[in-house]
C-alpha positions in Angstrom: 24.1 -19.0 39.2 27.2 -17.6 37.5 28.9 -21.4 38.3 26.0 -22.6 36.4 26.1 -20.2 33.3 29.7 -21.3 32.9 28.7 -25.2 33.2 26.2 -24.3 30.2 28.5 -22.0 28.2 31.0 -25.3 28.8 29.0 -27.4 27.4 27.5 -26.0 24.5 31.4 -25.3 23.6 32.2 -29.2 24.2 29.0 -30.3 22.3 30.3 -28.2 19.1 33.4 -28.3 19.1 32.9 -30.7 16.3 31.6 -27.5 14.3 35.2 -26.1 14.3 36.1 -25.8 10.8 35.8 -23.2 8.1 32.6 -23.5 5.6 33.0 -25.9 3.2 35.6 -27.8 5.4 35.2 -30.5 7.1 38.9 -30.6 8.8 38.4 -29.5 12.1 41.2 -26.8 13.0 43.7 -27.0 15.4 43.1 -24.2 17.5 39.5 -22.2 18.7 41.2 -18.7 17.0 40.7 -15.5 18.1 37.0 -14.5 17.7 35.6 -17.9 19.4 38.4 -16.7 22.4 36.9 -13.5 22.5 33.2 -15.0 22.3 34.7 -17.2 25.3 35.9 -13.7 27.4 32.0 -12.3 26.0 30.4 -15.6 27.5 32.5 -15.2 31.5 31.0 -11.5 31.4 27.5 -12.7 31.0 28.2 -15.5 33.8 29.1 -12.6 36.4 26.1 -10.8 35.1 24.2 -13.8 35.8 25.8 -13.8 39.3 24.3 -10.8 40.3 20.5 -12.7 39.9 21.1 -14.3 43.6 21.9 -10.8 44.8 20.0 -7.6 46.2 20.4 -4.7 43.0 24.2 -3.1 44.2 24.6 0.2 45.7 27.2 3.1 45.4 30.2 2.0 42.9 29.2 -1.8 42.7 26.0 -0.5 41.0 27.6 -0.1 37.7 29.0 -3.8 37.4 26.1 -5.2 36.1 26.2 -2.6 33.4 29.9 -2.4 32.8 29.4 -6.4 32.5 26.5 -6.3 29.8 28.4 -3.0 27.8 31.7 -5.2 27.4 30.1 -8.3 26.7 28.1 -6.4 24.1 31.1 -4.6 22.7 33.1 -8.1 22.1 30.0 -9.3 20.7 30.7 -6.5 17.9 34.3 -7.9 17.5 34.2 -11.2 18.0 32.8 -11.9 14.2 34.9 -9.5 12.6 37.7 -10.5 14.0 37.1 -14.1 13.3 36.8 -13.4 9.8 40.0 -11.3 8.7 42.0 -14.0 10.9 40.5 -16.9 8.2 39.3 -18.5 11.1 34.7 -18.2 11.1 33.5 -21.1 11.7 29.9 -22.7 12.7 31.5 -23.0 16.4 31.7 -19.5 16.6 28.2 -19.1 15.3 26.6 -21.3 17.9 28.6 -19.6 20.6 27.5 -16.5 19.3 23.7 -16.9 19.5 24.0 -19.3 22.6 25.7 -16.4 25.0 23.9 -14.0 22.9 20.4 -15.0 24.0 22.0 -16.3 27.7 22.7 -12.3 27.7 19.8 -10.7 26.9 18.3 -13.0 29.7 19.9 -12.2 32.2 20.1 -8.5 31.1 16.2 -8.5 31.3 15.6 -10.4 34.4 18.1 -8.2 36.1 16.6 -4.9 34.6 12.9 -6.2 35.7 14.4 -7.1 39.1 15.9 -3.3 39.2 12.2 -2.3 38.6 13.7 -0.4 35.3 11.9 -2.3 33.0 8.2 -3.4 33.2 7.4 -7.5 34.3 5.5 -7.9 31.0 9.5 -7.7 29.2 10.6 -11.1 30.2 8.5 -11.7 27.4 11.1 -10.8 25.2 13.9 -12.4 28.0 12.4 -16.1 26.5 11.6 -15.1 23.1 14.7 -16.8 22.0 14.3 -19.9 24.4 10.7 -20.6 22.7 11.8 -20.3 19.5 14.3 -23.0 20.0 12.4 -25.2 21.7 9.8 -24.5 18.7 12.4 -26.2 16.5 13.4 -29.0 18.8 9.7 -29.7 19.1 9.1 -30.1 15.3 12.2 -31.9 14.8 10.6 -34.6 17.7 7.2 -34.2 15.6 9.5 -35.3 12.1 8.6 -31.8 10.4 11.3 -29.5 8.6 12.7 -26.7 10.1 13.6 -23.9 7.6 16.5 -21.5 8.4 15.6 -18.1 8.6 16.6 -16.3 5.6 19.3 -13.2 6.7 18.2 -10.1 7.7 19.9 -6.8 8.0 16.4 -5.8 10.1 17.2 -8.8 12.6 20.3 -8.3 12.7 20.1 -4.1 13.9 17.6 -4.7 16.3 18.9 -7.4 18.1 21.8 -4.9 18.4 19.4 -2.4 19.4 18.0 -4.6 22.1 21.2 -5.3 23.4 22.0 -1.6 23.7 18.8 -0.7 25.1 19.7 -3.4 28.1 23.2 -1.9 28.7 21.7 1.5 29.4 19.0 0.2 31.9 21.3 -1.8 33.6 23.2 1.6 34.4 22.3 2.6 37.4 21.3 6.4 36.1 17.4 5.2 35.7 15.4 4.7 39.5 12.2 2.9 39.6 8.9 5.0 38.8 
């Protein structure tokens, strides 16, 4: 599984890689920069936290690696923006890598808590919110409609960061089924 996370993550990095210019620009840069590099880093977490899908949930020390995974990716998913932007250097690449390992995170951060019986089956629910939506938009793209972008939100944007939070802490191994 983690050999196919990186074949995805691969590929929607070659298949936007004409997205690599500032906005406003339309020269690409010569170089990915430092927050897309970090986002790449982010990205390899989440594939070995999709590795551990295959697996029976980890005991003793090796329970924590799914956690530790999730917490870093999470952490250089704080960073990776910011330090895209005081190096001159955010771009629309780094926005679809963003929300493409963002939502390939919270995935496999759900199916493994659910597998860990730490959160309820009805919360994958949540795991393919982000999968419908997109196909929601591909589907009315095939239909000819118009797809609106969602306006920003400072709401969406704290509780995706709560969500992402609340997964690193069930993926720590301090909560046993009920």
């Amino acid at each position: 599984f983690s050999a196919a996370a990186v074949i995805y993550q691969l590929s929607v990095l070659w298949l936007s890689l004409p997205h690599n210019h500032r906005q406003g620009e339309s020269i690409m840069l010569p170089s990915l920069g430092w927050g897309n590099r970090l986002t790449i880093l982010r990205g390899m977490l989440i594939a070995g936290l999709v590795g551990f899908l295959l697996l029976p949930e980890p005991q003793g020390w090796l329970a924590w690696l799914p956690g530790i995974f999730y917490t870093l990716a999470i952490a250089a998913d704080f960073f990776d923006g910011y330090l895209a932007r005081i190096t001159n250097h955010a771009t629309r690449l780094g926005e679809i890598l963003d929300m493409s390992f963002d939502g390939l995170g919270i995935l496999a951060a759900i199916i493994l808590a659910v597998l860990y019986d730490r959160l309820p089956n009805w919360y994958l629910i949540v795991a393919f919110a982000r999968y419908a939506f997109v196909f929601g938009l591909w589907l009315r793209t095939r239909l000819g409609k118009v797809n609106y972008d969602l306006p920003p939100s400072i709401r969406r944007r704290a509780l995706a960061g709560f969500q992402m939070g609340f997964l690193a802490v069930m993926l720590w191994p301090l909560f046993s089924p009920p």
